[in-house]
Structures are given as C-alpha cells and as structure tokens.
C-alpha positions as CSV (number, residue, x, y, z in Angstrom):
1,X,0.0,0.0,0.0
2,X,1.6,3.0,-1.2
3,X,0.9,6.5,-2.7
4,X,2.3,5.0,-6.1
5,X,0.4,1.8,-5.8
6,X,-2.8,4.3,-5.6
7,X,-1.8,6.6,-8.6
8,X,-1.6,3.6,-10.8
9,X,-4.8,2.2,-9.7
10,X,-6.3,6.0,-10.4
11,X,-4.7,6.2,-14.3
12,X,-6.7,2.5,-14.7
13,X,-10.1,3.4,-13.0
14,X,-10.8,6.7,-14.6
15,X,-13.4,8.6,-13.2
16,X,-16.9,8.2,-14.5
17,X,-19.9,11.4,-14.5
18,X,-23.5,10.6,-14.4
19,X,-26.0,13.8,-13.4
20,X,-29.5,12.9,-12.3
21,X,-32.6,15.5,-11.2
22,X,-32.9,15.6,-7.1
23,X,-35.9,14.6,-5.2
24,X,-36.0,17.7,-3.2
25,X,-38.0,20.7,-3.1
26,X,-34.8,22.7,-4.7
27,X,-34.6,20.3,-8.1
28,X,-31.5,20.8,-8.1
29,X,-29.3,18.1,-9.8
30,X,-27.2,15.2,-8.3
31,X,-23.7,14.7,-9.6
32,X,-22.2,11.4,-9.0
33,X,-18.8,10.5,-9.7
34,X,-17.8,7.0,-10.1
35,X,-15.5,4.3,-11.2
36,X,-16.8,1.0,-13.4
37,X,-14.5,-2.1,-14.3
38,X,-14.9,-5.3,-14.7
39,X,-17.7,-7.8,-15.9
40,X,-20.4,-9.8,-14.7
41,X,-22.8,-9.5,-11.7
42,X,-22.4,-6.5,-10.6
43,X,-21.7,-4.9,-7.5
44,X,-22.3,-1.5,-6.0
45,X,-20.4,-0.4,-3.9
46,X,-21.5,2.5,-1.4
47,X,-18.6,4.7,0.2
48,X,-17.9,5.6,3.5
49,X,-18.6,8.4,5.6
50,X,-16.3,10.5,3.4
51,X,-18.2,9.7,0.3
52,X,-15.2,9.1,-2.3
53,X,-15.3,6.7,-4.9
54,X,-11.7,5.6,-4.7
55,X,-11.3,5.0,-1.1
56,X,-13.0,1.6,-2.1
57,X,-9.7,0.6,-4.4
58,X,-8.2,-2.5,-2.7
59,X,-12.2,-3.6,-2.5
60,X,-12.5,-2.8,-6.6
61,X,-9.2,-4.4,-7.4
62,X,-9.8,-7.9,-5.4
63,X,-13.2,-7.9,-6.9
64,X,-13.2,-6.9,-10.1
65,X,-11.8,-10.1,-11.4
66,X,-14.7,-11.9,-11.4
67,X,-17.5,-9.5,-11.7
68,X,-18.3,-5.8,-12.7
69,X,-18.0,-2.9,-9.6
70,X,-19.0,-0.3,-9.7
71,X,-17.6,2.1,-6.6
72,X,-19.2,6.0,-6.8
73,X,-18.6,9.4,-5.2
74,X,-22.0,10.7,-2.8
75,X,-23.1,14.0,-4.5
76,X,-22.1,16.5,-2.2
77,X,-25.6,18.4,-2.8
78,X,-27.6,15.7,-0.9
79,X,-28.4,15.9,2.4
80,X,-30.7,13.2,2.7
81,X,-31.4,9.8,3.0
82,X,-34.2,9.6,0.4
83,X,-32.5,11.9,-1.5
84,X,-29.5,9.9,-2.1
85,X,-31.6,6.7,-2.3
86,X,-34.1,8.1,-4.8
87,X,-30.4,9.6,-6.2
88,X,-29.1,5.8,-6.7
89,X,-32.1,4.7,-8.6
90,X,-31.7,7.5,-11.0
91,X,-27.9,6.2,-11.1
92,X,-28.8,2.6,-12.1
93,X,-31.5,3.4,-14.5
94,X,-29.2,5.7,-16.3
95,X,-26.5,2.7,-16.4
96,X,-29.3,0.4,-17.5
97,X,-29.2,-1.8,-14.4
98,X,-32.1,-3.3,-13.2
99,X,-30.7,-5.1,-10.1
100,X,-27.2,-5.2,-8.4
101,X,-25.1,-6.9,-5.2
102,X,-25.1,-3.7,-2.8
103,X,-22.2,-3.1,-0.2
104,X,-23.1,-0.6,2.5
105,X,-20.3,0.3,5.5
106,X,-20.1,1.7,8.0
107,X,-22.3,5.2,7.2
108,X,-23.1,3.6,3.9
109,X,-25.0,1.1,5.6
110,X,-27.4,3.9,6.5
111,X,-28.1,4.1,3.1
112,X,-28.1,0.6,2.1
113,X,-30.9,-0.3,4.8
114,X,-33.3,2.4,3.6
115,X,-32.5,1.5,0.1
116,X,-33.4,-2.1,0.2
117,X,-36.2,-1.2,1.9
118,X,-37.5,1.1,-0.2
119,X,-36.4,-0.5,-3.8
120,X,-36.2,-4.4,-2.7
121,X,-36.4,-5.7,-6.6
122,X,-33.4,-3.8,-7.2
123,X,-31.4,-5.9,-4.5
124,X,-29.9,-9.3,-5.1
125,X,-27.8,-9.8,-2.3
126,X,-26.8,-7.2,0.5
127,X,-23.3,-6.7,2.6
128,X,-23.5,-4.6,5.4
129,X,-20.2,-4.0,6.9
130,X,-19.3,-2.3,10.7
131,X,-22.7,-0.4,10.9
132,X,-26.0,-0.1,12.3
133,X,-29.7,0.8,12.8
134,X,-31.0,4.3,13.2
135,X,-31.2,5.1,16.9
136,X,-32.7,8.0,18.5
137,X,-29.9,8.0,21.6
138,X,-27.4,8.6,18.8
139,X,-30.2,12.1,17.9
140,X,-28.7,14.4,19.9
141,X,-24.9,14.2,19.3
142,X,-26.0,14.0,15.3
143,X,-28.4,17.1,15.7
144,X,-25.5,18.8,17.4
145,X,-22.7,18.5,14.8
146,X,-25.6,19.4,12.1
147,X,-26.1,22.6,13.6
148,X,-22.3,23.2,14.8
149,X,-21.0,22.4,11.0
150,X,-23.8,24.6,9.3
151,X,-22.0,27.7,11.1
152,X,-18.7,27.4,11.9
153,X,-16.6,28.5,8.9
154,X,-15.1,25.9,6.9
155,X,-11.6,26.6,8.0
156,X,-12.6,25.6,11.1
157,X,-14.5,23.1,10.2
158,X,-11.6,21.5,8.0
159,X,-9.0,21.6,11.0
160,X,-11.2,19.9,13.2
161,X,-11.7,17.0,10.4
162,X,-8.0,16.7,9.8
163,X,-7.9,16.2,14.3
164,X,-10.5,13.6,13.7
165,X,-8.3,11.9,10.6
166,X,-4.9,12.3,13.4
167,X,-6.9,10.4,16.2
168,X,-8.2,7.3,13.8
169,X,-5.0,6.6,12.1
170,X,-2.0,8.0,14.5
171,X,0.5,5.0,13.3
172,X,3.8,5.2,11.6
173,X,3.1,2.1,9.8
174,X,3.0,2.0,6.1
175,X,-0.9,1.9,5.7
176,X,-1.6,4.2,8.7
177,X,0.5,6.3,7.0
178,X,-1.2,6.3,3.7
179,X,-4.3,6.3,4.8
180,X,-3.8,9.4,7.0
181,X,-1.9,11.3,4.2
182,X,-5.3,10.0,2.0
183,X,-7.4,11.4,4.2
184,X,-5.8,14.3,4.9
185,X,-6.1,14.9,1.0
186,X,-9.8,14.7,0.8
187,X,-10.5,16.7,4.0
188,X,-8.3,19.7,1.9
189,X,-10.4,19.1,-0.8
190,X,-14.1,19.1,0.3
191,X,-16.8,21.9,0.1
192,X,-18.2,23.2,3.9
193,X,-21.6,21.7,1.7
194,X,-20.2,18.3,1.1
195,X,-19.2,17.7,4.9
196,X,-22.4,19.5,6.5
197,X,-24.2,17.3,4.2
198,X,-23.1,14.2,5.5
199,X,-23.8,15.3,8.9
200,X,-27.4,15.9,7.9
201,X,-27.8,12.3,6.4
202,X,-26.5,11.3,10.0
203,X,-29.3,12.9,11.5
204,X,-31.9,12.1,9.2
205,X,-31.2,8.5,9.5
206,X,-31.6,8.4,13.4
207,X,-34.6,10.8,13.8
208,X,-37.0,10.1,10.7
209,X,-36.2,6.0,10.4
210,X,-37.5,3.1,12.3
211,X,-36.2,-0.8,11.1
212,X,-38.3,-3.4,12.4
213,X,-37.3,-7.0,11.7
214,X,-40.0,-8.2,9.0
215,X,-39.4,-5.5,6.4
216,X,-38.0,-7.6,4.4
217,X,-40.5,-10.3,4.4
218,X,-40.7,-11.5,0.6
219,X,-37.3,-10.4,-0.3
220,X,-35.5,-13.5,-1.6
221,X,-32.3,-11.6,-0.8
222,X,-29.1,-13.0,1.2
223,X,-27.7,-11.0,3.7
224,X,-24.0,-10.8,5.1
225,X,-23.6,-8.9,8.5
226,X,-19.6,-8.2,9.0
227,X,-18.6,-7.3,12.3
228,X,-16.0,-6.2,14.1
229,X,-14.7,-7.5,17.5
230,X,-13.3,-4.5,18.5
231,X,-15.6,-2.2,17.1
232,X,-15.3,0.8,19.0
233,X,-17.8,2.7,17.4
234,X,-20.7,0.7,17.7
235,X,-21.7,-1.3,21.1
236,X,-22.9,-4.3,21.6
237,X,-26.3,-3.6,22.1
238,X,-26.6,-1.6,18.8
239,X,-24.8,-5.0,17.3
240,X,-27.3,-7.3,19.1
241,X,-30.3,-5.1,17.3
242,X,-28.6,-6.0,13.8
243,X,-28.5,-9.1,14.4
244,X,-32.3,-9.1,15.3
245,X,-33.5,-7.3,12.0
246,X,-31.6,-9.5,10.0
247,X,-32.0,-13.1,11.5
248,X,-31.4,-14.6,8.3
249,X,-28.1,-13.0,7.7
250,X,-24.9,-14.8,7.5
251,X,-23.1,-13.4,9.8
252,X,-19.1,-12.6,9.9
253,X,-17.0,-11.4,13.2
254,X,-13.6,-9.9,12.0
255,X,-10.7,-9.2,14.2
256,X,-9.6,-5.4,15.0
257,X,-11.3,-2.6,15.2
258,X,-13.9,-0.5,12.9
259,X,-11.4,0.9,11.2
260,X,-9.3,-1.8,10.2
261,X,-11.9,-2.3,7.1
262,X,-9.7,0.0,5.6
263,X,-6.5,-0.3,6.7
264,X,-6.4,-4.2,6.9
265,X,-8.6,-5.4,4.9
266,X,-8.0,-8.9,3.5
267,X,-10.2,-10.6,6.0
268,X,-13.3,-8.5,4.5
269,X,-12.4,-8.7,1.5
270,X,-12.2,-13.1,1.7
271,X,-15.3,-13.0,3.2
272,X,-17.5,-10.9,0.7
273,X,-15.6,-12.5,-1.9
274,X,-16.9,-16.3,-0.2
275,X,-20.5,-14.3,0.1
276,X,-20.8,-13.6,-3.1
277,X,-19.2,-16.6,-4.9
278,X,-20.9,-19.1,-3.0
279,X,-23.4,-17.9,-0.9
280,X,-21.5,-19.2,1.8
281,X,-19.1,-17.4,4.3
C-alpha cells in the first residue's frame, strides 16, 4: 500500500460522470462521480462516511476479477437519506441496471438499509459491513454537529476534520501512514456543503427512520452482516439489534477494530468474496 500503488490504480479506473434531477424541493441536480471495471454481476459499492469513490480501491481491485464494480462518489448536494436513495435509482437506471449486489459500511450502511427497503427488486444480495440501525440515543450528538457544522466556517470546520483523521489513524506504519496522508487529501479538498451534508444524512437517519425485523418479508435476498470484534464505534447492544433485524443474515466477526476495514482489509475482503461466490461465508 503506497501513494504509487494508488496513482496507478487512479490512471486505470478513470473517473466516470452521471447527473440525475434531485428529489427535493430545490430540483437541483445530483452529480455522481464513479468508477466501473470489470464484468459480470455486478456490484455496488456504497462509500464511507467520506463519500469518495476511490477509497474503495483495494475492494475494486480484489473484486473486479470476477464481476463488474461499480464504486461512486455521494453528490455532495444531498443531504438526505431519500435523496441519495431516490439519487441511486436514478444512477442505475441511467447505467441500464435493473438489479445489483449492494455493499453498504459503516455510514453507507445507513443508506443501504433504507435502500433495500425502499427498492427491494433492485437488491440481489446485501453486505452490510461495521454499521447499524437508526437510533434516536445517537439524535442528539448527530443534531448537534448538524447545527455546529452549518456555522462554523469551513476553516474551522476543516482543522477539526483533519484532528479527527490524526486520532483514527495515528501510526507510523506503512498503511496508517497512507491512509492518513489520504485522508488528509480529501479533507483539503471538500466543500463546507459536502461535509455539512453528510452530517445531515447522519441525522436524518436516526430521527426520521425506524427498522423493524420483518421489512423484508418477501425479499429473496441473502444478507451478510460483518462485524467487528473491537468495534469501537458501535456497542454491543446496537450489534445485538442488527443481528435481530436480519435473523437470516450470515453473519461474519472480524478481528480489530472499525477501522481496520480499511486499513487491513483482507479478511473483509475473503469473506465478501466467499459471500458472493458461493453464498456461503
């Protein structure tokens, strides 16, 4: 894992534009950016919290031997839930996809719950990876960094991203290293709009959602639940309700922490690979 390893990965996956209308009062339109190779099945891959199509590029490369991925940017003009799930439909319609493998962690779980929900027969199998279900005790420390973020100005806003990047990767190792200096990058190179507006799909999620275990009854999906052992962001009773809205998931424990998803992850990787292959983890 290296800076030059990554640069030759970006000259091979070129960045792809597709513009669809919003769902919101404003119309205004959605730009995703996003990176297609391979052939086959294919899968969708949603981005973390950061919303950045290549972050995903040890994912795309183990996977896109064997079927078609398809990794995108979030449009940093949505600040919703619905928006960005209405968004994805416009996305696959204008790809001519009528159904897909969808891969939601972390905060792209979020979205990958609603949008199952919401568009079931455009789901064939679902990964959800290190997240959880909307919870209103997570409401007021979600409302709060909505309203801090809306007003503080976006120098400020950027150096207390970059603190947040320092804390979650402090090593000297080779991939804490990268992945800091990554990170780092795409913290320098954000709007104020495109970080507010994650922080309002955070608290949209856990104020206007509710999950209950049988919305999914008739779905003919599979399900893999990954965890992590260590999480550290998500306890074990927001772990335990997971595992009670998807009883029919396969379900994956990984060593390490939250993060190590992206700075270690092979054992993920193996077992979405088995997921998807076989059915069988």
């Amino acid at each position: 894992m290296s800076a030059a390893s990554f640069a030759a990965f970006q000259k091979v996956h070129v960045l792809r534009i597709v513009t669809t209308k919003s769902n919101s009062g404003n119309q205004h339109n959605l730009v995703w950016e996003y990176i297609d190779s391979g052939v086959g099945d294919v899968l969708l891959m949603l981005p973390g919290f950061f919303g950045v199509a290549g972050t995903d590029f040890h994912y795309i490369q183990a996977m896109e031997q064997e079927r078609r991925v398809i990794s995108l940017t979030y449009p940093a003009a949505a600040a919703r839930i619905a928006e960005l799930v209405d968004g994805l439909v416009d996305f696959l319609n204008e790809l001519h996809l009528t159904q897909v493998d969808l891969l939601g962690g972390s905060y792209s779980g979020y979205v990958a719950q609603i949008f199952v929900r919401r568009h079931p027969e455009r789901v064939r199998r679902l990964v959800l990876a290190q997240t959880g279900a909307p919870d209103r005790r997570r409401l007021p420390l979600a409302a709060g960094l909505t309203r801090l973020f809306r007003w503080i100005p976006q120098a400020v806003l950027g150096a207390l991203m970059r603190l947040t990047v320092r804390y979650y990767y402090p090593g000297a190792s080779p991939e804490q290293t990268f992945w800091r200096d990554y990170f780092l990058g795409l913290v320098g190179s954000f709007t104020k709009q495109a970080i507010f507006h994650r922080f309002r799909v955070v608290e949209d999620y856990h104020r206007n959602y509710q999950l209950q275990t049988g919305d999914l009854t008739g779905w003919a999906g599979d399900v893999l639940l990954l965890e992590s052992e260590a999480d550290g962001m998500l306890s074990q009773p927001e772990l335990e309700t997971m595992r009670q809205l998807y009883p029919q998931a396969r379900r994956v424990v990984l060593t390490g922490s939250h993060i190590k998803s992206v700075d270690q992850p092979e054992g993920q990787i193996e077992a979405i690979r088995g997921f998807l292959n076989s059915g069988l983890v």
